[in-house]
Backbone bond lengths (Angstrom), bond angles and torsions (degrees), N, CA, C in turn:
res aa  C-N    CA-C-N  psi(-1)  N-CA   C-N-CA  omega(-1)  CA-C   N-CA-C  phi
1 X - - - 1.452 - - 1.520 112.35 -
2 X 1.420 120.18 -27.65 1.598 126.20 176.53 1.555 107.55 -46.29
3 X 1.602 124.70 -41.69 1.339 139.74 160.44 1.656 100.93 -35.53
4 X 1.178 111.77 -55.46 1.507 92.97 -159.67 1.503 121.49 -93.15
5 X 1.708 108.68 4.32 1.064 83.24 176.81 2.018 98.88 -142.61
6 X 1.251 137.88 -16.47 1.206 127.10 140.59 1.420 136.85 -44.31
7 X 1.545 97.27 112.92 1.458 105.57 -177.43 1.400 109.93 83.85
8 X 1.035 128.94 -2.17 1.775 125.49 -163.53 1.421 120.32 -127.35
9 X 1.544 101.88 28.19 1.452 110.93 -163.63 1.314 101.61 -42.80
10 X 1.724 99.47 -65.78 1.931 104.09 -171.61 1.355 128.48 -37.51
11 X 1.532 104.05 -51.16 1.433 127.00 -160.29 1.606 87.30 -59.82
12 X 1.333 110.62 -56.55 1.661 99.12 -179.75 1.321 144.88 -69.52
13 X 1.045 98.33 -12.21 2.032 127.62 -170.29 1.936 82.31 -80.90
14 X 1.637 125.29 -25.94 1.473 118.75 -165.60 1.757 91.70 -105.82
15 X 1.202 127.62 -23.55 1.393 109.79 -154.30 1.883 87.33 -123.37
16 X 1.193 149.81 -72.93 0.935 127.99 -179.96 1.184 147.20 -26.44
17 X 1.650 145.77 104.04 0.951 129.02 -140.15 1.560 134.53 16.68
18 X 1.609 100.29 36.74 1.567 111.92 172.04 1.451 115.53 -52.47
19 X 1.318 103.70 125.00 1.731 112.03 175.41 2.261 92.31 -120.50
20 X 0.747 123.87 60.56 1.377 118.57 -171.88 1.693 109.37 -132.95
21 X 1.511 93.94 -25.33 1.924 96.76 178.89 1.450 99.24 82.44
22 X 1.865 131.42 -13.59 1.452 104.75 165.55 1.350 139.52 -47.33
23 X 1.401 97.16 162.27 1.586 109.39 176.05 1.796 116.38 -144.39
24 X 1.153 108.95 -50.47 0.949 115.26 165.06 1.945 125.01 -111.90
25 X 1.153 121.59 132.36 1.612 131.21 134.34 1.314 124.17 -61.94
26 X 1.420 98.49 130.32 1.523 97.32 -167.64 2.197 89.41 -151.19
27 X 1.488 93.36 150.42 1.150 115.11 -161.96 1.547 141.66 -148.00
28 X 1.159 128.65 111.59 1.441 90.84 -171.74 1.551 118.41 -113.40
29 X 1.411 116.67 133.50 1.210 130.09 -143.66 1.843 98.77 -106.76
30 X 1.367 121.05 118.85 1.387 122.53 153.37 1.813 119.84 -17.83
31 X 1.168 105.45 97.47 1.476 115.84 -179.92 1.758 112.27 -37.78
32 X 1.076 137.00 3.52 1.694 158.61 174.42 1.553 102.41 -52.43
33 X 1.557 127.00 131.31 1.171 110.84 169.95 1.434 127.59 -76.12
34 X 1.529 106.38 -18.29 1.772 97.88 160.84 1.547 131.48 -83.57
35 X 1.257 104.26 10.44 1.502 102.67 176.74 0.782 103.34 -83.12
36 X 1.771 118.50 -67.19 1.336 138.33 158.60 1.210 127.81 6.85
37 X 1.507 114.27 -59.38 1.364 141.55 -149.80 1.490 96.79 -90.98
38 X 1.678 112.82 -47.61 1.964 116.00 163.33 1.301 120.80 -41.08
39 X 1.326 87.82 -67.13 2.090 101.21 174.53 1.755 103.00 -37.09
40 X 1.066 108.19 -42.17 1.879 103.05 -143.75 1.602 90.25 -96.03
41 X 1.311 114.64 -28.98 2.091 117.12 168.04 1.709 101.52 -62.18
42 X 1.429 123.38 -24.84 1.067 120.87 -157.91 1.841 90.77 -96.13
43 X 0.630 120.58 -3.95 1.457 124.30 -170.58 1.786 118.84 86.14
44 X 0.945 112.04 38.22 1.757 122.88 -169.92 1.609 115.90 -94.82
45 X 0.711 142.36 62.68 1.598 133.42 179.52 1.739 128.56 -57.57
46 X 1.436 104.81 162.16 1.246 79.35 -160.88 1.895 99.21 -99.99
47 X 1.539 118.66 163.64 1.389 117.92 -148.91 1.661 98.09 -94.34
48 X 1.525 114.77 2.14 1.636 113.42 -170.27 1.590 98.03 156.69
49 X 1.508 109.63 147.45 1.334 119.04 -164.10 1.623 103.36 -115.64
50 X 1.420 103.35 5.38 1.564 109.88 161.75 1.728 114.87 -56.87
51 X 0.973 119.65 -33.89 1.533 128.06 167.42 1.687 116.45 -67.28
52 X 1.117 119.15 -29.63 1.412 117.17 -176.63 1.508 129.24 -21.82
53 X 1.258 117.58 -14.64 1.014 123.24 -154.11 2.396 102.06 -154.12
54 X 1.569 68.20 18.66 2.081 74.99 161.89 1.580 93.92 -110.61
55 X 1.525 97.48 -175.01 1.193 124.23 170.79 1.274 122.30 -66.12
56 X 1.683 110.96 -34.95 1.506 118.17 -176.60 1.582 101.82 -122.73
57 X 1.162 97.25 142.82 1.984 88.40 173.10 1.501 96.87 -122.91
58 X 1.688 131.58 130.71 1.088 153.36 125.63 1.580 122.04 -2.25
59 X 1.503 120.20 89.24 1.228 120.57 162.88 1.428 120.93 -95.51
60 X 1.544 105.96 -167.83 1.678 118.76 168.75 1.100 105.61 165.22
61 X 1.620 97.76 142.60 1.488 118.96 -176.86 1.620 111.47 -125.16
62 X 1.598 105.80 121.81 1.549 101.18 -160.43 1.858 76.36 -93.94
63 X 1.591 89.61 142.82 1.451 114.85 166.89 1.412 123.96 -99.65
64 X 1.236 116.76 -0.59 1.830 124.94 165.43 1.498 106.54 -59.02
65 X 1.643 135.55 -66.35 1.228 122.21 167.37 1.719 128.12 -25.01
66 X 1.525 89.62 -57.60 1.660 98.56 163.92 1.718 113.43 -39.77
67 X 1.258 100.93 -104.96 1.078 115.13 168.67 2.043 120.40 -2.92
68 X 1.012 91.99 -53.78 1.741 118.84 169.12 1.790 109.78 -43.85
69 X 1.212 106.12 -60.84 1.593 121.80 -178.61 1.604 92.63 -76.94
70 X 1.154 135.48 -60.57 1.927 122.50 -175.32 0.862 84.93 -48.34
71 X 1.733 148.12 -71.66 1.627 123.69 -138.77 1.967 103.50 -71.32
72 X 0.867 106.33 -48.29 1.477 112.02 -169.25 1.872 97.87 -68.49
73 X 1.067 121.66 8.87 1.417 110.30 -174.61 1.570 84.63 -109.82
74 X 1.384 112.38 -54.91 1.283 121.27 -143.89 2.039 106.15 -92.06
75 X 1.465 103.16 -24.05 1.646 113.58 -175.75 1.982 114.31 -53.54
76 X 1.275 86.61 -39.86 1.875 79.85 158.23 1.167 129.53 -52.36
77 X 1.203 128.16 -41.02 1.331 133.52 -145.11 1.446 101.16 -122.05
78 X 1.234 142.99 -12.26 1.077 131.49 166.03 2.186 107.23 -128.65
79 X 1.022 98.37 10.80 1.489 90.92 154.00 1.779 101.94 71.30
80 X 1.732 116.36 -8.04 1.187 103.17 162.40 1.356 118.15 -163.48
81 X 1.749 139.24 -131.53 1.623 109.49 -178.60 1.199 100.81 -113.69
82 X 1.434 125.13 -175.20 1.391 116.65 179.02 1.349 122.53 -128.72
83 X 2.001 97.24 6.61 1.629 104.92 151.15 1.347 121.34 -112.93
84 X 1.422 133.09 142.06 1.378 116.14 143.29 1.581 148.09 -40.59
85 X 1.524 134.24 116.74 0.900 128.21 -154.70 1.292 95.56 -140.20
């Protein structure tokens, strides 16, 4: 259960009994190499390298993988998934 809820506020506020239809987080992050570098530890990629050279560069973090590991962690034990799909 430490999985589901350290550090993972977002990921879960979108995939736990998600009724919202998300999929992706998306963001735009100060072109800085340590911001950058947070986003991308956090699992964030960037959405196009046409920005490279703005102020803000365009991320996103698809939450289906997520989502993917709760059901397969959690589908034993409660008999079904714990996002909408």
């Amino acid at each position: 259960m430490q999985f589901l809820i350290k550090g993972n506020y977002r990921r879960n506020l979108f995939t736990l009994e998600n009724k919202t239809g998300c999929r992706f987080l998306t963001l735009d992050a100060y072109n800085k190499d340590s911001i950058l570098q947070f986003y991308q530890k956090s699992g964030f990629v960037f959405h196009t390298d046409k920005d490279k050279d703005k102020s803000t560069r365009t991320m996103r973090y698809d939450l289906k993988p997520y989502s993917d590991k709760l059901n397969k962690l959690m589908l034993p034990a409660s008999g079904g998934t714990y996002s909408n799909r």
